[in-house]
C-alpha positions as CSV (number, residue, x, y, z in Angstrom):
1,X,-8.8,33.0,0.7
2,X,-6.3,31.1,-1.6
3,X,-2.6,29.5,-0.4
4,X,-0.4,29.0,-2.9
5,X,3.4,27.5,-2.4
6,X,5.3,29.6,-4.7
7,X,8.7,30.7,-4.7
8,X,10.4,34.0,-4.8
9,X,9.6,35.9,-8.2
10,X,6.8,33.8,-9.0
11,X,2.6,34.8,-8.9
12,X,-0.1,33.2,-6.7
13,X,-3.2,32.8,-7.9
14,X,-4.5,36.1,-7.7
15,X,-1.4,37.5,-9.6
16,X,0.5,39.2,-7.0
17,X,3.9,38.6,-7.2
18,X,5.4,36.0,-4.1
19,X,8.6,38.5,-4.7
20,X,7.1,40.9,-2.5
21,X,6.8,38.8,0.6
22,X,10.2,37.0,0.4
23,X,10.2,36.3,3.9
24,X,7.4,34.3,3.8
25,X,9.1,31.7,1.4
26,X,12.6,31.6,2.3
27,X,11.6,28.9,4.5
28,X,10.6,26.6,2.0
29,X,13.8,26.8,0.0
30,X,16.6,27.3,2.0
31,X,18.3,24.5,4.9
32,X,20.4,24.4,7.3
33,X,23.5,21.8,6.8
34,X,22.3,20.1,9.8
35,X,19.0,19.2,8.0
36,X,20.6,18.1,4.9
37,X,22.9,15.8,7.0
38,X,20.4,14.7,9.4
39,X,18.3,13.7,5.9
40,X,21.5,11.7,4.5
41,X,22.2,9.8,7.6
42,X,18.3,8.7,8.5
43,X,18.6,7.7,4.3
44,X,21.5,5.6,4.9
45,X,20.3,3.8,8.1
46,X,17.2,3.3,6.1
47,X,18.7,2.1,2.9
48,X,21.9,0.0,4.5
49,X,19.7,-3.0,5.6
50,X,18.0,-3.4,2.4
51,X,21.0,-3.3,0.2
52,X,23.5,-5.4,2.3
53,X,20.3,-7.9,1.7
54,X,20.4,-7.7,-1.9
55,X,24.5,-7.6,-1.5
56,X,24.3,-11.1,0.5
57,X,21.5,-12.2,-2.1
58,X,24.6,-12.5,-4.7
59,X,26.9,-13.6,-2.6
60,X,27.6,-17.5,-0.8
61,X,26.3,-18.5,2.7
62,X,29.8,-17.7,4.1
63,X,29.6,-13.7,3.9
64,X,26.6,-13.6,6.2
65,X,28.5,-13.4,9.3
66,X,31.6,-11.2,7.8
67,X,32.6,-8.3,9.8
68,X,32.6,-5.7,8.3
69,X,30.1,-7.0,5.3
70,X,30.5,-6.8,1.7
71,X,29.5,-4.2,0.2
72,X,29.8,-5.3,-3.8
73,X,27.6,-7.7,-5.2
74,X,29.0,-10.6,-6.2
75,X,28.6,-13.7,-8.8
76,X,26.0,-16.2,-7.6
77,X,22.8,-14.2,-7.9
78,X,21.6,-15.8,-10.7
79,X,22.3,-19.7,-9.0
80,X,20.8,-18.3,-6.2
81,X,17.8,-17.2,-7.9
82,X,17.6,-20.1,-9.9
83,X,18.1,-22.0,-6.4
84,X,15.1,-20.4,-5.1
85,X,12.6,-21.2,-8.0
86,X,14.1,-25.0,-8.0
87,X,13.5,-25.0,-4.1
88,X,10.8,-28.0,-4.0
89,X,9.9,-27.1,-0.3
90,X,9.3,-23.8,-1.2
91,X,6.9,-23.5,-4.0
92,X,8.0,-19.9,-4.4
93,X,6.7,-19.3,-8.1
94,X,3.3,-20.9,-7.1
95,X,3.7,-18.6,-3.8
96,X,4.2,-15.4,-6.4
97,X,1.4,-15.9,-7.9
98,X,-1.0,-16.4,-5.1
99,X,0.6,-13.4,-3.9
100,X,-0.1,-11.3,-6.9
101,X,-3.8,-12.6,-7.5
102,X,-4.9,-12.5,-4.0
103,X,-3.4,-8.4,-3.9
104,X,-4.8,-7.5,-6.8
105,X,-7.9,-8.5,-6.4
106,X,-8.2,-7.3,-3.1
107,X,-6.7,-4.1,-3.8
108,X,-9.2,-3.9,-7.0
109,X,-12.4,-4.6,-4.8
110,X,-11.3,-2.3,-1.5
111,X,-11.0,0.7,-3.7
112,X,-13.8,0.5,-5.7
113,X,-16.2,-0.9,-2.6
114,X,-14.5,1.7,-0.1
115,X,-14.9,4.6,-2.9
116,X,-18.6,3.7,-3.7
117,X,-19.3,3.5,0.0
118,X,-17.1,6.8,1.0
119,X,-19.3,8.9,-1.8
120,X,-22.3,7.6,-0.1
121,X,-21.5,8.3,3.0
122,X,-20.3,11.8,2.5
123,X,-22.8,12.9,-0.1
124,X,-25.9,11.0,0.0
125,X,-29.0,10.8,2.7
126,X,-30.5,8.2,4.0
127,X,-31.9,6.5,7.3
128,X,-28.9,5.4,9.9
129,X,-26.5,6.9,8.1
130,X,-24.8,8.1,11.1
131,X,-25.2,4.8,12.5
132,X,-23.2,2.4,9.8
133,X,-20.9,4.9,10.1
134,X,-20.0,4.7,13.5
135,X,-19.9,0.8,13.1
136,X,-17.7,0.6,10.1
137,X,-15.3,3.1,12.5
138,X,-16.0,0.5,15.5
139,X,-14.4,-2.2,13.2
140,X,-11.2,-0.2,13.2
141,X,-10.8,-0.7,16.9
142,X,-10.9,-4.5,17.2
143,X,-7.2,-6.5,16.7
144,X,-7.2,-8.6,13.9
145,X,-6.0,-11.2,16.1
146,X,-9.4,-11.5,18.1
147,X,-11.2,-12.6,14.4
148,X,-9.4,-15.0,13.4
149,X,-10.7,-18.0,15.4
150,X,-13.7,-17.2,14.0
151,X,-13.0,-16.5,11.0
152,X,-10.9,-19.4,11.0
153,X,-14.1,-21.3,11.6
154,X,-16.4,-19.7,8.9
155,X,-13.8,-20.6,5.9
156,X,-14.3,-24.5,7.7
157,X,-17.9,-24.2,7.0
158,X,-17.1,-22.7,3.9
159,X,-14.9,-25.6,2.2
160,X,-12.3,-22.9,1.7
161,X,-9.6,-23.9,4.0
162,X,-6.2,-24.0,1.5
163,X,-7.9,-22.2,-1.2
164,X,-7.0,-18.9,-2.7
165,X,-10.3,-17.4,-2.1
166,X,-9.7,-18.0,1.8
167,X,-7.1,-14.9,2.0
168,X,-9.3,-12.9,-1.1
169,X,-13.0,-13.0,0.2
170,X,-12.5,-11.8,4.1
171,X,-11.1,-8.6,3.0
172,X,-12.6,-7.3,0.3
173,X,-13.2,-4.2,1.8
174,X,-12.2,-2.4,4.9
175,X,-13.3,-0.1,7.8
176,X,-10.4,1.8,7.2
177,X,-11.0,2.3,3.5
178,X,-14.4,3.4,3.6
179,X,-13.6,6.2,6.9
180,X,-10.4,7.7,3.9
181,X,-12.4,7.6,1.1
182,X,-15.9,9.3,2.8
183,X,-13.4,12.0,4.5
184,X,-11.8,12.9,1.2
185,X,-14.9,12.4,-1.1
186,X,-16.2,15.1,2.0
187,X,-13.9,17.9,1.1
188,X,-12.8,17.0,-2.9
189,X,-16.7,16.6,-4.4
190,X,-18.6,19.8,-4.5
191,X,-22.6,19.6,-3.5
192,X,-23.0,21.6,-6.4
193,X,-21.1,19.5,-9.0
194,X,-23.6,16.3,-8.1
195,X,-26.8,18.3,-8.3
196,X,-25.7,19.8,-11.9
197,X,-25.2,16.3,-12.6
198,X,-28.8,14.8,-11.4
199,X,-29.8,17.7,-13.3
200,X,-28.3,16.4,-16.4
201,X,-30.0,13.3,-15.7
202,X,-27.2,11.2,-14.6
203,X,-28.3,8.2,-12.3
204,X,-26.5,7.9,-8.7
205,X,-24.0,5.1,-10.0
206,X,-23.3,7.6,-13.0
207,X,-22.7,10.3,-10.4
208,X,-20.2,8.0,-8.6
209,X,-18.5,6.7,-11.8
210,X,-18.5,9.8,-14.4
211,X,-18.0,13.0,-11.2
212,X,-17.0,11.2,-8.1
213,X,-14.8,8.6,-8.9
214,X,-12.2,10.5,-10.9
215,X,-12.1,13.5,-7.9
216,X,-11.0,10.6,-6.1
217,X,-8.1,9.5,-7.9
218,X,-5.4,10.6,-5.7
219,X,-6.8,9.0,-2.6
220,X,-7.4,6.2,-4.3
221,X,-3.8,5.2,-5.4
222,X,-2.6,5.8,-1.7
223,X,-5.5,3.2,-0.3
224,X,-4.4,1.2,-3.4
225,X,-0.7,1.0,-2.2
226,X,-1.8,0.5,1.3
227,X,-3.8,-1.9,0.5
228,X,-1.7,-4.0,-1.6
229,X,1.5,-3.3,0.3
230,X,-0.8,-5.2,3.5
231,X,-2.0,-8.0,1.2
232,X,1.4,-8.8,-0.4
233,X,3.2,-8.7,3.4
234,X,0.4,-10.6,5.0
235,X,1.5,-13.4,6.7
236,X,-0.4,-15.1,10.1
237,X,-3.9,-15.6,7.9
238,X,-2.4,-17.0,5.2
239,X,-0.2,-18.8,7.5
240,X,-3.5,-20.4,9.6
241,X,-5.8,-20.9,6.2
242,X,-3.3,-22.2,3.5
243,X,-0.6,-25.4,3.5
244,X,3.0,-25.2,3.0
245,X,2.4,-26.6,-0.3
246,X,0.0,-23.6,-1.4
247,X,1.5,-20.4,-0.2
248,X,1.4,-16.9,-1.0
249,X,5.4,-15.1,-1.5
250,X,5.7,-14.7,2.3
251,X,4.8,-18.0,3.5
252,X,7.3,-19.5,0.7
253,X,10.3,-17.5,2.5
254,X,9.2,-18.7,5.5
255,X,9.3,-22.2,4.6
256,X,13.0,-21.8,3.7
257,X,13.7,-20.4,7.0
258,X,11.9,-23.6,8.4
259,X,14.9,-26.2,7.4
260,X,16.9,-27.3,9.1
261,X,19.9,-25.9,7.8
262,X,19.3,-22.2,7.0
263,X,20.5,-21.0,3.6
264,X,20.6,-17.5,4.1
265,X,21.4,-16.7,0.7
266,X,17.8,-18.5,-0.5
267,X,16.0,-16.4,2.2
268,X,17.3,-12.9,1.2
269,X,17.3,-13.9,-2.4
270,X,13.6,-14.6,-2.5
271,X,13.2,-11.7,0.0
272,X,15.0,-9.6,-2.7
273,X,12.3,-10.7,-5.4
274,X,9.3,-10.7,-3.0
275,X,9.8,-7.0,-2.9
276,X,10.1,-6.3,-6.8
277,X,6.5,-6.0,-7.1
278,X,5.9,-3.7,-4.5
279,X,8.8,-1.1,-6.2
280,X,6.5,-1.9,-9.6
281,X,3.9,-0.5,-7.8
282,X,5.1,2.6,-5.9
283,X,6.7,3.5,-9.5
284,X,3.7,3.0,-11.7
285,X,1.4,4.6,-8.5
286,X,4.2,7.8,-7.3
287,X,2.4,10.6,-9.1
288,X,-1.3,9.5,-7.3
289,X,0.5,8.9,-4.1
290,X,2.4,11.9,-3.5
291,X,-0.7,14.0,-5.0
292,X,-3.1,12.5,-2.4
293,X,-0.6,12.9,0.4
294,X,0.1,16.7,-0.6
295,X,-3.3,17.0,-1.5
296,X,-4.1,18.9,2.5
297,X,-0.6,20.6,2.1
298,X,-1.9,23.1,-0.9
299,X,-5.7,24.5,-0.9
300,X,-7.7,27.0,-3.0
């Protein structure tokens, strides 16, 4: 049986015009007012907070309390960013750049570990499989907050305290990621598709890397912008593992909000640039993202 969303005067896959059901697709097409305005106001409550931010970002200290608030930029957004990079309390550039390596490389290695591990898990046998399974899924259930003391401890041993690797190396792969990727790996990768492929001679890493890994694409950009969107916004590890004078983005903002007079200007300015690279992202990533996320929506 094949579902197809199509509208009114268009053909589904078997060529039968969606014309002669119309009833079934008005719904998709046509709203009532009160959705369309119920969409605008939840889009304004979303959007208010993070543009009076960027709004006070060019502005002077003074504004922040001003009822009602400004809502036109004005002319100190460049000081203020050039403010923020001159900060010597703040290492923010140094705290940029730990913040880009230690995402990237996270996000890198938890998609292709949680991929190579999901394809394993949903399409290859072997003793206990059932087993790991249910332990990677038991991982899920324990608060990050109960590991850190140990973990805390093991990065002691380790000589890492302070260094970059410290918030790299622990999560290079999650509990999470694997369970998404063997789910959709599961329903996306045919049985038949990997044996015409052993039959071709292809080796179980050139299954996963020629077949698998490209069925996987669209899953694979939503764990990757999960899983950078977490590493970027991380902020108690790094907080408990690196010094103020070694920070990743979030940990920079925080120490301007630890003086003792609070320029509230700095704080949403570098907020305002701390979130630049997660837009970069969501752009470059949108067409993978909304693809895995309607992937369930539409089925042959």
């Amino acid at each position: 049986m094949t579902t197809l969303l199509a509208g009114p005067g268009g053909r589904d896959r078997g060529g039968r015009r969606a014309a002669a059901h119309p009833g079934r697709y008005r719904g998709l097409w046509n709203a009532s007012p009160l959705t369309y305005l119920t969409l605008v106001v939840a889009l304004a409550l979303s959007i208010f907070p993070i543009y009076w931010m960027i709004i006070v970002a060019t502005r002077t200290n003074s504004v922040v309390a001003d009822v009602p608030p400004p809502l036109l930029p004005g002319g100190h957004g460049g000081d203020n960013v050039g403010q923020l990079f001159d900060n010597p309390e703040a290492y923010f550039a140094k705290g940029l750049l730990n913040s880009a390596i230690a995402s990237a490389a996270v996000t890198v290695s938890t998609v292709f570990f949680a991929s190579l591990a999901g394809f394993a898990f949903a399409k290859l046998r072997f003793r206990g499989k059932n087993g790991l399974l249910l332990t990677i899924i038991a991982t899920m259930m324990i608060p990050v907050q109960m590991g850190i003391i140990p973990l805390y401890m093991i990065m002691v041993k380790l000589g890492w305290q302070n260094h970059l690797q410290a918030v790299i190396v622990p999560f290079l792969v999650t509990g999470f990621g694997v369970f998404m990727m063997r789910q959709y790996a599961d329903q996306a990768v045919p049985d038949e598709l990997i044996e015409a492929a052993r039959v071709d001679g292809c080796t179980t890493f050139g299954i996963y890397w020629r077949v698998v890994l490209p069925a996987l694409r669209p899953a694979a950009g939503v764990l990757g912008l999960f899983t950078f969107m977490q590493t970027w916004n991380e902020f108690m590890w790094p907080l408990a593992v690196l010094s103020p004078d070694n920070p990743t983005v979030q940990l920079s903002i925080n120490n301007l909000a630890n003086a003792y007079f609070k320029d509230y200007t700095l704080m949403f300015a570098g907020t305002s640039v701390a979130i630049l690279p997660l837009l970069v992202v969501f752009i470059v990533f949108g067409r993978q993202i909304i693809g895995g996320i309607m992937e369930g929506a539409v089925k042959a």
